[in-house]
DRENLUM-886448 format. One line per 8 residues: their letters; for each residue x, y, z of C-alpha. Coordinates in steps of 0.05 Angstrom, whole numbers. Layout:
! residues N
A = X Y Z; ...
! end
This chain:
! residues 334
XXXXXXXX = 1680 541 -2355; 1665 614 -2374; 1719 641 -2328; 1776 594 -2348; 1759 607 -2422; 1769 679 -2396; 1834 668 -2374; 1866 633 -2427
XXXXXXXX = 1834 688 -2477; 1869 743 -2431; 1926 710 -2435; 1936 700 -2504; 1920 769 -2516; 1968 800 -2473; 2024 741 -2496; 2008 769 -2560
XXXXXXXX = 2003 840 -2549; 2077 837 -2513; 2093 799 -2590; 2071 862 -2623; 2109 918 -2577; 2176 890 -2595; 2189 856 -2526; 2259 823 -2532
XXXXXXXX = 2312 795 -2496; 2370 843 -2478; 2436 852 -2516; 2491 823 -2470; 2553 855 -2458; 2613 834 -2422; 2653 892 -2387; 2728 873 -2362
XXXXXXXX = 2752 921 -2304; 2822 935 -2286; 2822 921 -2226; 2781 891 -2155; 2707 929 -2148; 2716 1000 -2125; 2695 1048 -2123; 2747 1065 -2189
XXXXXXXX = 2690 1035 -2228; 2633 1061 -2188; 2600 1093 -2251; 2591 1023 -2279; 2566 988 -2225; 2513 1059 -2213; 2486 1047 -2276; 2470 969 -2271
XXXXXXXX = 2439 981 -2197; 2395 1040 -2223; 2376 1000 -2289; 2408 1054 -2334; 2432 994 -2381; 2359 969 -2371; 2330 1021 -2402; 2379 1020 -2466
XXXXXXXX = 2365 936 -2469; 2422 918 -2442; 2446 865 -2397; 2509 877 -2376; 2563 828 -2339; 2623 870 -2300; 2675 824 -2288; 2732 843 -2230
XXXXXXXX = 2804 846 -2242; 2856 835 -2192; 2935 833 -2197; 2930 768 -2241; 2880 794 -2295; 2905 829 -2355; 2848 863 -2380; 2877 863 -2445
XXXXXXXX = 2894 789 -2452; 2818 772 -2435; 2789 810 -2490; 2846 779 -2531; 2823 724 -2514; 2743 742 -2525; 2725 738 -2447; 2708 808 -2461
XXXXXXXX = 2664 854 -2511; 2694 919 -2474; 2743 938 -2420; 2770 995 -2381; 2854 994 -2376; 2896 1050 -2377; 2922 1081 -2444; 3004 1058 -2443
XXXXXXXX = 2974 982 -2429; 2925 1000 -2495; 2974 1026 -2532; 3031 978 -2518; 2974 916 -2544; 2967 954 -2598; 3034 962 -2623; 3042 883 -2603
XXXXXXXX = 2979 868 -2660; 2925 874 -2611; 2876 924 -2643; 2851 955 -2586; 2814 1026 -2592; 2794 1078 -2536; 2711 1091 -2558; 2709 1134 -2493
XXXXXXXX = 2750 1162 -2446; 2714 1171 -2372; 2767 1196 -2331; 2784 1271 -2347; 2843 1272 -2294; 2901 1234 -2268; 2897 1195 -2202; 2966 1173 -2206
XXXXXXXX = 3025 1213 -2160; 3087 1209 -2122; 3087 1224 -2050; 3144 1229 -2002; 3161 1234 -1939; 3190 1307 -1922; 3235 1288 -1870; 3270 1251 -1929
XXXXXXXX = 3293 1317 -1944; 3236 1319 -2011; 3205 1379 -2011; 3210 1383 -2090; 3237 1341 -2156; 3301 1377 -2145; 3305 1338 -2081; 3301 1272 -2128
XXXXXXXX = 3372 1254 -2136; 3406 1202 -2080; 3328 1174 -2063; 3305 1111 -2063; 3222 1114 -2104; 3180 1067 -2106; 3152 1050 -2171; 3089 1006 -2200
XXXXXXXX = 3109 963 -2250; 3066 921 -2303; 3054 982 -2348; 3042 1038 -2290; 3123 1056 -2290; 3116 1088 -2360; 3098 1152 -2334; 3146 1152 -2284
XXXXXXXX = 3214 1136 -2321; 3179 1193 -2374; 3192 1248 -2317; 3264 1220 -2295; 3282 1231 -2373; 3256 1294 -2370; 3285 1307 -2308; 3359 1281 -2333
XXXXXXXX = 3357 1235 -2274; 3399 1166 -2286; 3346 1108 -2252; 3402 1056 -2243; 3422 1092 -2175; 3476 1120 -2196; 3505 1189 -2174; 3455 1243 -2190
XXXXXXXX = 3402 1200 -2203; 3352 1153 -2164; 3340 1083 -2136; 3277 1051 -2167; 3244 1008 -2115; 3194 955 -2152; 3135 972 -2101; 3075 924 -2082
XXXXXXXX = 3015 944 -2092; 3011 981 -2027; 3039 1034 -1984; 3088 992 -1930; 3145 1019 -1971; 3133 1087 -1943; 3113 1064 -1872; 3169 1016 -1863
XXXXXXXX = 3225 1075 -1890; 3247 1030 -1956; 3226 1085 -2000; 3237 1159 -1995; 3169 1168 -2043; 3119 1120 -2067; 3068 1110 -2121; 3006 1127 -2101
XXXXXXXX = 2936 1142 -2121; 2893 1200 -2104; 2835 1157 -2090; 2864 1103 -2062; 2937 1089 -2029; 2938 1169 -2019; 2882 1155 -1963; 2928 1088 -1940
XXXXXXXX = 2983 1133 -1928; 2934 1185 -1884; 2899 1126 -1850; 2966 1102 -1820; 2971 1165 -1784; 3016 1210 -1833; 2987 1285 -1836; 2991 1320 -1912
XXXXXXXX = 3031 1369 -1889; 3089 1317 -1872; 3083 1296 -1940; 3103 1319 -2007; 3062 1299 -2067; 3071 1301 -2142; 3009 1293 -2197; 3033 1261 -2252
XXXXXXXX = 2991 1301 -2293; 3018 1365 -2255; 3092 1344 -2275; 3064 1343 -2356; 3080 1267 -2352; 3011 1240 -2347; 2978 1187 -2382; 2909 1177 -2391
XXXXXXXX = 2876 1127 -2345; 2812 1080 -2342; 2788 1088 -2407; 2739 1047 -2452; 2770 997 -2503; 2743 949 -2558; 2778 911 -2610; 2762 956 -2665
XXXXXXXX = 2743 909 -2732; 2689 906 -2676; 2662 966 -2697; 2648 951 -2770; 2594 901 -2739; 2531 957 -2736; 2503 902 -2684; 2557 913 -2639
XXXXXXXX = 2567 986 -2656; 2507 999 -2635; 2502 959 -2567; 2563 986 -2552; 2536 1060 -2561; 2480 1044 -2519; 2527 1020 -2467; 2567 1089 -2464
XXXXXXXX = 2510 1122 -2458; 2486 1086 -2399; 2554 1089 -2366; 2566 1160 -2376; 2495 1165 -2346; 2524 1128 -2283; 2576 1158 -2274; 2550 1231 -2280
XXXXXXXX = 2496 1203 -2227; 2556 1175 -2180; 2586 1240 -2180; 2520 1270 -2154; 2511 1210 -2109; 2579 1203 -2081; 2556 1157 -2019; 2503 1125 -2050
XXXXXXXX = 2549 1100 -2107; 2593 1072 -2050; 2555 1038 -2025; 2527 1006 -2094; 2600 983 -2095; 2587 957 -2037; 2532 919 -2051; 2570 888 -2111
XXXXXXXX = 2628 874 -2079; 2626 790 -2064; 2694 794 -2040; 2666 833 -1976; 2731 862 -1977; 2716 941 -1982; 2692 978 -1926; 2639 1031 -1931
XXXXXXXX = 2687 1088 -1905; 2745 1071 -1958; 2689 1070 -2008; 2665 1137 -1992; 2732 1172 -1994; 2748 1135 -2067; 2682 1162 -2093; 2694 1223 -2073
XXXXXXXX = 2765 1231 -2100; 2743 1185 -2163; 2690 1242 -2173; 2748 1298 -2179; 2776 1257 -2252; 2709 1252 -2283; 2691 1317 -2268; 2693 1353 -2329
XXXXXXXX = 2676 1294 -2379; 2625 1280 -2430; 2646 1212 -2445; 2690 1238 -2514; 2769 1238 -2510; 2798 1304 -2516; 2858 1284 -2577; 2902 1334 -2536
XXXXXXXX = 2903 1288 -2479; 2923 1229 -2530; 2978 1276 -2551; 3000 1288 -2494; 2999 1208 -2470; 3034 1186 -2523; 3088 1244 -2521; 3108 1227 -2445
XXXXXXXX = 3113 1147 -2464; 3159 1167 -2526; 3204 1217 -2486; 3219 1169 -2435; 3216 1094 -2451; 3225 1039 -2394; 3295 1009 -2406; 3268 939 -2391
XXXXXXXX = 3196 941 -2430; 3180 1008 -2469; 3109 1014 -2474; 3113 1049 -2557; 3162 1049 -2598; 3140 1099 -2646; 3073 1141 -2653; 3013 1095 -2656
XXXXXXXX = 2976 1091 -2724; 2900 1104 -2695; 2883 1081 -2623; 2819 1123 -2608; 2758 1141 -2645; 2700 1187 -2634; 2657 1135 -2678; 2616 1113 -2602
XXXXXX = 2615 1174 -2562; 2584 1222 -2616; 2527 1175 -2627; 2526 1167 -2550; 2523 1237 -2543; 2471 1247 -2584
! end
């Protein structure tokens, strides 16, 4: 009788001892992505596998995108608390009444480039004119008809200008000779493109960001009357600082944080190798950031998408009132 009276007094003391530390459940926060699990979002799913949002009481949900998820229509829709899009999709909600706000802005550099095949006759922009390019659409042509404007390049294929192929989400265009150039990106299609047996030196490729067309990509967004919840303002803080932590560890950890995406990946449709060379490529645009958007790089975003609007679906009309805030990343910083 002694010992089970023992018991039940050690275990009321250390129920109530946990009582008196503060134990609590975990703030829960629902992260959108973009797109499928990559390694694109590596830093995010680094810092759930190594308990980085653990340790600032979180319990975080990442969600996958895919070609039929807008990330801005789900937090529209509040299937979201945060998500990562690029800035022209943000923006272009935003002018639409979606109050959308980039807290934090991961990516330093642009993934996103042209690349052609040389025996086209490319070897520079000049080289342009009479081509057929394949473009992304659903918000990732912005950039693009931005540097035919500033290029004076007509996109309707008409002498002196270009042919505008409406390009899958893949690189066959290229392969199968429909397009003189396609969209690419560094950590992704680029590596497509030298899997299927093209050398770089047969190919010439254009950075976006190079061109002074480039848009800011995979940033952070919330609905920003959000913020004037100090609840959410401050979970949301805690969850920058934990993914900044992540991704600062993935870029240290390039194969490790492949194959965390790995790991995370239900699909099972990633292989380690592709995963590997996205990391590392991934790990050359966050390079370089703290976590806090540079307001030059805004600048600069919303200058290309004004100087060269999409005849068919301009992504602003006119310079955004607001549309990023520093109100997250300084007290992440901290």
């Amino acid at each position: 009788m002694e010992v089970v009276t023992m018991k039940t007094f050690m275990t009321t003391v250390l129920a109530a001892g946990l009582i008196g530390s503060g134990a609590q459940a975990a703030d829960d926060v629902t992260m959108q992505l973009k797109w499928v699990t990559q390694a694109q979002f590596a830093g995010y799913f680094v810092a759930k596998d190594k308990g980085f949002y653990d340790e600032e009481g979180l319990d975080v949900t990442i969600k996958p995108g895919g070609p039929d998820i807008a990330p801005e229509q789900v937090i529209a829709g509040g299937g979201a608390d945060v998500i990562t899009t690029w800035m022209p999709a943000a923006l272009a909600a935003r002018e639409r009444g979606l109050p959308l706000v980039n807290i934090a802005q991961p990516f330093k550099h642009g993934g996103l480039e042209l690349t052609c095949l040389k025996e086209t006759g490319i070897e520079s922009p000049a080289d342009f004119p009479g081509h057929t390019l394949g473009v992304w659409f659903f918000g990732n042509e912005y950039p693009f008809f931005s540097w035919m404007a500033k290029l004076g390049y007509p996109t309707d294929g008409s002498a002196g200008g270009v042919t505008v192929l409406k390009q899958a989400f893949n690189v066959d265009a290229l392969l199968q000779k429909q397009a003189a150039c396609i969209s690419v990106m560094t950590y992704n299609e680029y590596g497509q493109v030298l899997d299927a047996g093209i050398t770089p030196d047969q190919l010439a490729t254009f950075n976006y960001l190079d061109e002074g067309v480039g848009v800011m990509e995979d940033g952070l967004y919330v609905l920003e009357d959000r913020l004037t919840d100090p609840a959410f303002e401050d979970k949301i803080v805690r969850f920058v600082r934990a993914s900044m932590k992540g991704w600062k560890y993935a870029e240290a950890h390039p194969d490790e944080a492949a194959q965390i995406v790995i790991d995370n990946d239900e699909t099972g449709a990633q292989t380690l190798a592709h995963q590997q060379y996205m990391m590392g490529e991934v790990a050359k645009l966050t390079a370089g950031s703290n976590g806090a958007l540079d307001p030059a790089d805004f600048d600069q975003t919303v200058a290309t998408l004004l100087s060269g609007v999409s005849p068919d679906n301009p992504a602003i009309t006119k310079a955004p009132d607001g549309g990023w805030t520093h109100q997250i990343s300084d007290k992440a910083l901290q």
